[in-house]
C-alpha positions as a printed Julia matrix, in Angstrom:
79×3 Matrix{Float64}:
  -1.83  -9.67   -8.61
  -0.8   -9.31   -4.81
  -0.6   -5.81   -2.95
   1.1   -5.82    0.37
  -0.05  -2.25    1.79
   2.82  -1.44    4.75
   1.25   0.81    7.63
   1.15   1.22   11.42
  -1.7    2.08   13.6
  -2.87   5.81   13.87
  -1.87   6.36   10.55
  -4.02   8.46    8.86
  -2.16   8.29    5.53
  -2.34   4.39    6.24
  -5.84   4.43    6.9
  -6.64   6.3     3.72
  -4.3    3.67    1.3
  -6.11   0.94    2.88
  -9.61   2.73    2.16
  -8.39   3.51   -1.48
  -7.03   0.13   -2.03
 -10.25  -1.48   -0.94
 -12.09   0.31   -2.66
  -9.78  -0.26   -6.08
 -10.4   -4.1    -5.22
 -13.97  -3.49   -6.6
 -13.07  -2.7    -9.88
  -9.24  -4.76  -10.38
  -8.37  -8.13   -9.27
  -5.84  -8.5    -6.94
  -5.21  -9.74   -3.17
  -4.64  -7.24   -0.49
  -2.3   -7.81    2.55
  -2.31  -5.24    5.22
   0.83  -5.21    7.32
   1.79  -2.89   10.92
   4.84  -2.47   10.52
   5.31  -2.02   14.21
   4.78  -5.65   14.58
   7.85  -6.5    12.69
  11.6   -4.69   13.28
  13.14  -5.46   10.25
   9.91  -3.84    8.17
  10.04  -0.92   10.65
  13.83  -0.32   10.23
  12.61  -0.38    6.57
   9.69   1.48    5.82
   9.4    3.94    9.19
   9.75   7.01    7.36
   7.93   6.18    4.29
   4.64   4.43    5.02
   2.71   3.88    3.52
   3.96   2.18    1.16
   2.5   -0.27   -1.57
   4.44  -2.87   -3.03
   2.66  -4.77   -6.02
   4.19  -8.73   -6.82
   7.3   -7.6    -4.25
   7.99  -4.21   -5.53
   7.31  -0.69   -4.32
   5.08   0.9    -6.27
   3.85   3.88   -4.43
   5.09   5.39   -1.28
   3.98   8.54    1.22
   2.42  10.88   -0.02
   0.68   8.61   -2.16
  -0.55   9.62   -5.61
  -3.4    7.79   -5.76
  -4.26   8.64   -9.03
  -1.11   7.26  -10.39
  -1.6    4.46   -8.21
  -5.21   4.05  -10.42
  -3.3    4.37  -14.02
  -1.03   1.61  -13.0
  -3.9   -0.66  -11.39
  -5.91   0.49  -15.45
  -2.48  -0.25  -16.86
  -2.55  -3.63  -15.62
   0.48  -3.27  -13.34
Protein backbone atom coordinates (compact mmCIF):
# COMPACT_ATOMS: atom_id res chain seq x y z
CA UNK A 1 0.00 0.00 0.00
CA UNK A 2 1.38 3.61 -0.83
CA UNK A 3 0.31 6.85 1.19
CA UNK A 4 1.24 10.12 -0.35
CA UNK A 5 0.65 12.59 2.75
CA UNK A 6 0.21 16.34 0.92
CA UNK A 7 1.47 19.23 3.35
CA UNK A 8 3.47 22.47 3.39
CA UNK A 9 5.87 23.71 5.91
CA UNK A 10 4.54 25.31 9.23
CA UNK A 11 1.74 23.20 9.11
CA UNK A 12 0.79 22.10 12.24
CA UNK A 13 -2.11 19.92 11.01
CA UNK A 14 0.67 18.60 8.51
CA UNK A 15 3.05 17.98 11.08
CA UNK A 16 0.60 16.01 13.17
CA UNK A 17 -0.61 13.57 9.88
CA UNK A 18 2.93 12.96 9.30
CA UNK A 19 3.49 12.05 13.15
CA UNK A 20 0.25 9.87 13.04
CA UNK A 21 1.11 8.27 9.84
CA UNK A 22 4.52 7.32 11.08
CA UNK A 23 3.56 6.15 13.78
CA UNK A 24 0.60 3.87 11.96
CA UNK A 25 3.67 2.55 9.80
CA UNK A 26 4.58 0.52 12.98
CA UNK A 27 1.72 -1.49 13.10
CA UNK A 28 0.42 -1.59 8.91
CA UNK A 29 2.51 -1.99 5.95
CA UNK A 30 2.60 0.58 3.63
CA UNK A 31 5.12 3.28 2.04
CA UNK A 32 4.88 6.84 3.06
CA UNK A 33 5.60 9.82 0.69
CA UNK A 34 5.65 13.21 2.19
CA UNK A 35 5.03 15.98 -0.30
CA UNK A 36 5.20 20.34 0.23
CA UNK A 37 2.96 21.23 -1.73
CA UNK A 38 4.55 24.60 -2.08
CA UNK A 39 7.17 23.01 -4.12
CA UNK A 40 4.80 22.09 -6.82
CA UNK A 41 1.93 24.68 -8.46
CA UNK A 42 -0.25 22.36 -9.87
CA UNK A 43 -0.52 20.35 -6.23
CA UNK A 44 -0.87 23.81 -4.59
CA UNK A 45 -3.65 25.01 -6.98
CA UNK A 46 -5.01 21.59 -5.82
CA UNK A 47 -4.83 20.89 -2.35
CA UNK A 48 -4.16 24.71 -0.77
CA UNK A 49 -7.19 24.79 1.14
CA UNK A 50 -7.42 21.28 2.19
CA UNK A 51 -4.09 19.95 3.43
CA UNK A 52 -3.51 17.83 4.63
CA UNK A 53 -4.60 15.52 2.76
CA UNK A 54 -3.91 11.64 2.44
CA UNK A 55 -4.36 9.86 -0.61
CA UNK A 56 -3.95 5.93 -0.31
CA UNK A 57 -2.99 3.92 -4.00
CA UNK A 58 -3.97 7.59 -5.78
CA UNK A 59 -7.07 8.37 -3.94
CA UNK A 60 -8.02 10.80 -1.20
CA UNK A 61 -8.77 9.23 1.67
CA UNK A 62 -8.74 11.73 4.41
CA UNK A 63 -8.52 15.42 4.24
CA UNK A 64 -8.26 18.59 6.95
CA UNK A 65 -9.44 18.17 9.76
CA UNK A 66 -8.34 14.76 9.73
CA UNK A 67 -10.20 12.02 11.59
CA UNK A 68 -7.58 10.08 12.51
CA UNK A 69 -9.45 7.53 13.98
CA UNK A 70 -11.26 6.82 10.82
CA UNK A 71 -8.09 7.10 9.16
CA UNK A 72 -7.04 3.90 11.76
CA UNK A 73 -10.40 1.76 10.84
CA UNK A 74 -9.52 2.04 7.23
CA UNK A 75 -5.63 1.32 7.74
CA UNK A 76 -7.46 -2.11 10.32
CA UNK A 77 -9.83 -2.47 7.39
CA UNK A 78 -7.11 -3.08 5.10
CA UNK A 79 -7.76 -0.05 2.90
Amino acid sequence: MKVVLYTRSGCHLCDRAESTLLDFRKQYCFSLEVIDIDRFRELYDLYNEIIPVVCINEKIVAKAPIDFVDLQNFFESGG
